[in-house]
N, C-alpha and C positions, 0 to 999 in steps of 0.2 A: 144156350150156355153149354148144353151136354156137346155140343159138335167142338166147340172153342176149349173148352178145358186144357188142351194141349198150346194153344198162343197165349192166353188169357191169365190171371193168375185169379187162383182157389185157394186161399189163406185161411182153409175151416178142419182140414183135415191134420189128424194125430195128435193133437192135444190132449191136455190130460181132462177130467171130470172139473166140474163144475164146484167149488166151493163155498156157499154163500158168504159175502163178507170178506173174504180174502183173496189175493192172487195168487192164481197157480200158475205155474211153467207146464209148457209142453213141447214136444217137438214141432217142427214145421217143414215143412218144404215150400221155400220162397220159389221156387217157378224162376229161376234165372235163366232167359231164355238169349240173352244178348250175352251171354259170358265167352270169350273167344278162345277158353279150354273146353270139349266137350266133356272130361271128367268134372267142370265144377258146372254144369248143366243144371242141376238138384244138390242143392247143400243143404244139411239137418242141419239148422242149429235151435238150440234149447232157447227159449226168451219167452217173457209175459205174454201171453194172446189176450185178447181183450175177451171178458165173457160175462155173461148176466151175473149180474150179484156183488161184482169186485165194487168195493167203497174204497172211498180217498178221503183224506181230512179237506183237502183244500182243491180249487180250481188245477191251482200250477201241477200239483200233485196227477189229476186223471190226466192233464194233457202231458205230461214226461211220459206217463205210463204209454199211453197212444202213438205220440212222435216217436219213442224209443224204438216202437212194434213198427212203424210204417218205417223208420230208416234202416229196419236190420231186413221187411219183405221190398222197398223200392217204389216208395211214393210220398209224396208231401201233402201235410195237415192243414187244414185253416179252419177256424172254427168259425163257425156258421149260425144257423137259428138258435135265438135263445124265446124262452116264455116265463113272463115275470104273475106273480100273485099280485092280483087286483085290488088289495088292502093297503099292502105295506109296500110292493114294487119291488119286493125279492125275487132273486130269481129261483125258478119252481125247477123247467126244466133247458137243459142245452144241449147242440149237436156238435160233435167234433166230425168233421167231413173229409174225404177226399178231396186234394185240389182240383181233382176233375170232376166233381159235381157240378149241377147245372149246364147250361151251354153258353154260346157263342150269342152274346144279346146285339153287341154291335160288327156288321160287315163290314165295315174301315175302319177297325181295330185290331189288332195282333194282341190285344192286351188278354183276351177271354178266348182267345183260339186252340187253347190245350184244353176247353169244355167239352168232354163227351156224353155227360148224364149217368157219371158213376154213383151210384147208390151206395158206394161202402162206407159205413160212420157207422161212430157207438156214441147211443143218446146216452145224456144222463139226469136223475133225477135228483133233486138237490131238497136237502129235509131242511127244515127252518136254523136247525144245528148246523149246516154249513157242511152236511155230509152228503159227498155226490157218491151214488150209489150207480153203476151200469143197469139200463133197465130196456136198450136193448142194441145188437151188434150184427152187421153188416159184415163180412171178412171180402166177400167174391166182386171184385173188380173188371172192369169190362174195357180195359187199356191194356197194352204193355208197361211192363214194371221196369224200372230204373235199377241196371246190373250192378252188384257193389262196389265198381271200382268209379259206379258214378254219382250212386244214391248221396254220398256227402255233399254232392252242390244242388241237392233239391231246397227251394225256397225254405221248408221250415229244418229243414236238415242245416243248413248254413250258421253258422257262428265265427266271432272270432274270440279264440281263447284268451287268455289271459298273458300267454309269454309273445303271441301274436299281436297282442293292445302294445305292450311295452317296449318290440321291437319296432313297430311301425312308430310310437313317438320316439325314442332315438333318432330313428333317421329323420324325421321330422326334424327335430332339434338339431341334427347335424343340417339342415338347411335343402334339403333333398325336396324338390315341390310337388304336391298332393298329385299329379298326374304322372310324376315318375313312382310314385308309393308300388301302385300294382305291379309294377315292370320288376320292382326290384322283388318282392315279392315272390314274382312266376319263378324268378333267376337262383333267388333263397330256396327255394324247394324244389329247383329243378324240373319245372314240367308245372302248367296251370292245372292241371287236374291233380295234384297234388297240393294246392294251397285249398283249404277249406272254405275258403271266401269267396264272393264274387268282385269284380270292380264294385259294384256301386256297394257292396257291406264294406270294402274300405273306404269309401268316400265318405261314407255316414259314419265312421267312426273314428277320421279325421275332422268333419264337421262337429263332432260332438267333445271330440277333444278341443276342438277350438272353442267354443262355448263354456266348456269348463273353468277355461285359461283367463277368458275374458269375464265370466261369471264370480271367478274367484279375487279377479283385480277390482274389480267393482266394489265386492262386498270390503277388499281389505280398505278403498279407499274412503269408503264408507266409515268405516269402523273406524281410519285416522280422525276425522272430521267430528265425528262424536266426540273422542276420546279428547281433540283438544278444547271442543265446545266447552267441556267439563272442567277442564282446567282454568278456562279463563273463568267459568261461573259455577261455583262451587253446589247453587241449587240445581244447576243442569240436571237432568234426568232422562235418563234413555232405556229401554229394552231389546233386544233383540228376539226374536223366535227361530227356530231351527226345524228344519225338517227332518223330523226321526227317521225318514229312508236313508237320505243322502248327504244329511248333516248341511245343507245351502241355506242361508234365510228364508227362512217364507215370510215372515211380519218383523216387522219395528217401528218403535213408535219414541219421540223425544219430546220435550218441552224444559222449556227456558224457567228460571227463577220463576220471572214478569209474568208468564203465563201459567204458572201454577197459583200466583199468589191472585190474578183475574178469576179464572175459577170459582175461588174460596170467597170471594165477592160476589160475582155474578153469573157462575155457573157456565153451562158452555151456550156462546152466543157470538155472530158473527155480526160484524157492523159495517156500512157504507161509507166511502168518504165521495158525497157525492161533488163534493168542491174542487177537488181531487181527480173525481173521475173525469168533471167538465174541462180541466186544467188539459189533466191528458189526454183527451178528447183533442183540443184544439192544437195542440203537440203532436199528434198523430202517436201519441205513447200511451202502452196499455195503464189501464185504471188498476187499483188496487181496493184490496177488502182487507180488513182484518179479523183474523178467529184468534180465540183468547190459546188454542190450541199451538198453532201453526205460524204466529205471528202474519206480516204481511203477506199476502197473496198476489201475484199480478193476474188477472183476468182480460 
């Protein structure tokens, strides 16, 4: 590693002391070795360094802190091993990793071929309070680092913003098709390494708008179809459930008059019509069941 220091990047040097329980800034020298100024060869800039003792409230929280520190020295995160407590199946401890950890497991695959067996990650250990604490940190990397004007199309470096979500559905909506999306894109920002995204993060976040679009028709037509159940049968009853992330259904449940007043009789029970099923049996038509809940079934 002492012969390499000069290609390789050393992401341990000029920081400030160690604070337990909190983060501190220090300087750095990202090692920008691909920069095609030689004045910006070595840039100081101030940012988080990861070091023993830093605690986070939450998961999301340690990995901003990490991704923030790999996208400002020029490599991408993936989180990696975790170890759960053998009681209750919490997790105890986890690794956030270089994406060049490990190696190349398959020879006819380009999918694991940027594996070199880099060792840089910061473990962390996580208290039953959901406090992950740094417990321990890796900085010295055994690859070239990714120069700033590239580090933003590294895999965890990648996003699309929020006035990027709303420009890409406009043109959507203006009728522009999902394989001209990138194109227009590269032409909006003049140059592809200026858009923040790759093709496939806008492909996945046109699929995902679509899914919205048609998850949200669903539900409203859903919603008509209660709403006039209800009108025609004044005992109708219906619930809906919502997902507190993203506000979509998660559960709903209805029943008729007829099936609430079965119930109050006979509790919940399903019945055969086997006369019924033999009929449509010889009909080549599915049989039916009846639940006091659900009314008719076809099976």
């Amino acid at each position: 590693m002492e012969k390499d220091q000069q290609n390789f990047a050393h992401a341990d040097a000029g920081h400030g002391p160690t604070i337990d329980g909190k983060i501190v800034a220090g300087s750095l020298d990202t090692g920008d070795h691909h920069a095609t100024q030689p004045s910006t060869n070595k840039v100081a800039r101030t940012l988080i360094v990861p070091e023993v003792g830093m605690s986070f409230e939450s998961e999301d929280e340690a990995y901003e802190m990490y991704n923030t520190y790999a996208g400002k020295v020029g490599f991408s995160v993936r989180k990696s091993y975790q170890k759960r407590r053998p009681k209750d199946y919490t997790i105890s401890q986890k690794y956030f990793v270089c994406s060049h950890e490990g190696y190349q497991t398959n020879t006819e695959s380009s999918i694991d071929s940027s594996r070199t067996g880099c060792n840089a990650r910061v473990q962390f250990s996580i208290s039953r309070e959901g406090v992950w604490r740094v417990q321990k940190v890796v900085l010295d990397h055994n690859h070239y680092l990714a120069s700033p004007n590239k580090s933003h199309m590294l895999r965890s470096q990648r996003h699309v913003i929020e006035a990027d979500r709303m420009l890409i559905g406009q043109i959507r909506e203006a009728g522009m098709k999902p394989s001209q999306v990138y194109e227009f894109m590269k032409q909006f920002y003049r140059g592809v390494d200026k858009v923040l995204f790759s093709r496939m993060d806008c492909n996945n976040e046109i699929g995902r708008e679509r899914n919205k679009y048609l998850e949200s028709n669903d539900a409203q037509t859903l919603l008509e179809y209660l709403k006039n159940k209800q009108r025609e049968d004044p005992t109708f009853f219906y619930a809906i459930q919502l997902d507190q992330k993203d506000g979509r259904i998660a559960n709903f449940f209805w029943a008729d008059g007829q099936s609430i007043m079965d119930y109050a009789c006979f509790g919940d029970a399903v019945s055969f019509d086997t006369t019924n099923a033999f009929c449509s049996a010889s009909w080549n038509k599915p049989s039916q069941t009846d639940n006091n809940f659900w009314g008719s079934i076809d099976i």
